[in-house]
C-alpha positions in Angstrom: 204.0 -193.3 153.0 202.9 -191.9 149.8 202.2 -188.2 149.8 201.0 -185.5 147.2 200.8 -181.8 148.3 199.9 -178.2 147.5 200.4 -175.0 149.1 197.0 -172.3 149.0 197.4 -169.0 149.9 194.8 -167.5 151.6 193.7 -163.9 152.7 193.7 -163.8 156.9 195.9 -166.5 157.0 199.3 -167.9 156.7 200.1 -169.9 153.8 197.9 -173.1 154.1 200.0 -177.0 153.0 197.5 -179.7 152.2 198.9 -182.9 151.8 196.7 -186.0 150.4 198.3 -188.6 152.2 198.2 -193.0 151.8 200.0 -195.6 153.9 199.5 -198.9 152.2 198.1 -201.2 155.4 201.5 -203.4 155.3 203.6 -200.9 156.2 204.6 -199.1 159.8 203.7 -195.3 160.7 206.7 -193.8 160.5 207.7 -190.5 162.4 210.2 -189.3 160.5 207.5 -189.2 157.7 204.7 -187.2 159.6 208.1 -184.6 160.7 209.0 -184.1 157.3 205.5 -183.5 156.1 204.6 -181.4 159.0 207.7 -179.6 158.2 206.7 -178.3 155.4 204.9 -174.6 156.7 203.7 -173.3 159.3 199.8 -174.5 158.7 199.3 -178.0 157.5 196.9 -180.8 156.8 197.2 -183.7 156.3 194.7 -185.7 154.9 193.3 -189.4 153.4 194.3 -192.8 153.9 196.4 -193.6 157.1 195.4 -197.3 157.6 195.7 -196.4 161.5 192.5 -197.7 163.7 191.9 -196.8 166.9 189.0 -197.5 169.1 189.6 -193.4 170.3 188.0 -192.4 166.3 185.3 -195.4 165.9 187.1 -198.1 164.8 186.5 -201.3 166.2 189.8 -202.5 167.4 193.4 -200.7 167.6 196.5 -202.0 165.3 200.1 -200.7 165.8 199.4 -197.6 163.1 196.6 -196.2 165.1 198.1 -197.0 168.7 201.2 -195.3 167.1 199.6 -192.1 165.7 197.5 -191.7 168.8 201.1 -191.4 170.9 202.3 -188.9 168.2 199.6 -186.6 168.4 201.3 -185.0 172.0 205.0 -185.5 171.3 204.9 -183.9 167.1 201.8 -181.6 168.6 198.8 -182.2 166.0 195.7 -182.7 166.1 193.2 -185.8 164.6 190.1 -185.0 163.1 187.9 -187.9 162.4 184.4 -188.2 161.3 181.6 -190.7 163.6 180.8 -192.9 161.0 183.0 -195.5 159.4 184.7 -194.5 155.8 186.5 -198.3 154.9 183.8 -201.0 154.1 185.7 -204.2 153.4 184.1 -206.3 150.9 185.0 -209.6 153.1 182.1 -209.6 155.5 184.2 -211.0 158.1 186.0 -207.8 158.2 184.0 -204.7 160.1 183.9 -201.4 159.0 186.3 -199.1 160.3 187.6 -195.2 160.2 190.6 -195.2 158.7 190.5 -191.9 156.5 191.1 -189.0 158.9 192.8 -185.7 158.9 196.0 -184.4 161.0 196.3 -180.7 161.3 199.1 -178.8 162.8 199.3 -174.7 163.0 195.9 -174.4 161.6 193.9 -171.4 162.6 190.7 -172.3 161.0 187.8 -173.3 162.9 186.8 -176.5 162.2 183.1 -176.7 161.4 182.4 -180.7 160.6 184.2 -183.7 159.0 181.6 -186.7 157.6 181.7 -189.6 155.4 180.0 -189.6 151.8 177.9 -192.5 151.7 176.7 -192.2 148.0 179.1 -194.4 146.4 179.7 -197.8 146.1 183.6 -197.8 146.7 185.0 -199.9 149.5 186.8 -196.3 150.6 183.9 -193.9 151.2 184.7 -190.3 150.2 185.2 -187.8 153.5 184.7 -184.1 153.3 186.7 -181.9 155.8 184.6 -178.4 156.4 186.6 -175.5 157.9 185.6 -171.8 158.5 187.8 -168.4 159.2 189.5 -168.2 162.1 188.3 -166.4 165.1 187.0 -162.9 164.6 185.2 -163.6 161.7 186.3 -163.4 158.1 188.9 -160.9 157.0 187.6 -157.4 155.7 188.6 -157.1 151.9 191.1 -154.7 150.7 188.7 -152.6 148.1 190.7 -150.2 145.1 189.4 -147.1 143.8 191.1 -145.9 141.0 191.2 -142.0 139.9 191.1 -142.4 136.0 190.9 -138.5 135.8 194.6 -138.9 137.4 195.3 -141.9 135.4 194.5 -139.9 132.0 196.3 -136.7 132.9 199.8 -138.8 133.7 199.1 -140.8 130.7 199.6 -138.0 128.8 202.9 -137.2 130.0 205.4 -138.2 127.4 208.6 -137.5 128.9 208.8 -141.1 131.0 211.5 -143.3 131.7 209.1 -146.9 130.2 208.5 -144.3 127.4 212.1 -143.0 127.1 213.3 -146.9 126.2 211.8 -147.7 123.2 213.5 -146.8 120.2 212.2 -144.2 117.9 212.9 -146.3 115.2 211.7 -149.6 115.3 213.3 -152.7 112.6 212.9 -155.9 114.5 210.0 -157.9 115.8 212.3 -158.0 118.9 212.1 -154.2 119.6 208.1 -154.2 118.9 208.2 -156.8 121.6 210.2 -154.3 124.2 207.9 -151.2 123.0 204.6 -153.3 123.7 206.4 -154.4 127.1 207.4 -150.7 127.9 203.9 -149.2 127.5 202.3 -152.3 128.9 204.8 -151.2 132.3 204.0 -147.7 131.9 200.4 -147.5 131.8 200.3 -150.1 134.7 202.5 -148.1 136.9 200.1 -144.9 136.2 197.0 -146.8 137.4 198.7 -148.7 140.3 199.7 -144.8 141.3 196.2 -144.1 141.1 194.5 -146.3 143.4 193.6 -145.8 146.6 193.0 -148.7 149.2 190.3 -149.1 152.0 188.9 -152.0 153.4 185.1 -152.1 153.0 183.4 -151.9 156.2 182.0 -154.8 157.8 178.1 -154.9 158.5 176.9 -156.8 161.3 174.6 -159.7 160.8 171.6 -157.9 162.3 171.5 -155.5 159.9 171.7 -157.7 157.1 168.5 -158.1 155.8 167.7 -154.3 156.0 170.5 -153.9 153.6 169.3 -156.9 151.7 165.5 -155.8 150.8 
């Protein structure tokens, strides 16, 4: 199985591992494969080209792969997402369409709002696009800063610093300008960061909306 991955951090979720995935047709589903990429967080999804067909997602006929993955699903605890229409159209016409490009997840707490084929293109392999939403209770409220720059300009002002205590009063090397710019750089970014204050902006309800909006 050939695999390529990323990890996406996300606000109101755990870390999220999506993993393009392709298993050339000749060879078997493996589970050590789908363990090891299932093990690798907490929320994962794998995605793209299992060659597995099973009559249970719209193909026309099962083959080991897909009677395989379908007993998996219980004992490594995922789920399949598959679209309805076929996404492999074989260029032999004695061959019939079939869904072969389908999504596992595992640990996801997004809602899952559609999956569907892309039928603009001319590729024996139709594109798929996988649509999910926030989890349940809506999307997380945003952390919002307000910064006091009347604060910010009075501590700024203060000399007498320990960023501002480390560079050198006499500077001779382009070494030591680079430590001075990285000292103040600190300094003024520790003054803000001490300034800010956090809330999370209130969240209107959809009713109100287009009052707000007008």
């Amino acid at each position: 199985m050939e695999a390529t991955g990323c990890r996406l951090a996300m606000t109101g979720h755990s870390t999220l591992v999506i993993v393009s995935v392709y298993l050339p047709s000749p060879k078997r589903l493996l589970r050590r494969d789908l363990r090891a990429l299932f093990a690798l967080g907490d929320a994962v999804i794998l995605f793209g080209d299992f060659n597995c067909k099973n009559i249970r997602w719209g193909c026309p006929s099962n083959n080991y792969n897909g009677i395989k993955l379908d007993e998996l699903e219980d004992r490594l605890d995922f789920g399949i997402i598959a679209p309805s229409t076929s996404t492999c159209f074989p260029h032999v016409v004695t061959h019939r369409p079939s869904t072969i490009d389908i999504a596992l997840t595992k640990g996801v707490a997004l809602n899952f709002n559609s999956i569907e084929t892309i039928h603009g293109l001319t590729s024996d392999h139709r594109p798929v696009i996988l649509k999910m939403g926030p989890p349940d209770g809506g999307r997380p409220i945003p952390i919002r800063k307000i910064t006091n720059w009347k604060r910010v300009s009075t501590a700024l002002e203060k000399i007498d610093t320990p960023n501002l205590n480390s560079i050198p009063n006499d500077i001779a090397s382009t070494d030591e300008i680079d430590f001075a710019i990285g000292a103040l750089t600190n300094h003024v970014r520790t003054v803000v960061e001490e300034s800010e204050r956090r809330f999370r902006h209130p969240r209107i309800a959809g009713s109100f909306r287009p009052i707000f909006s007008n």
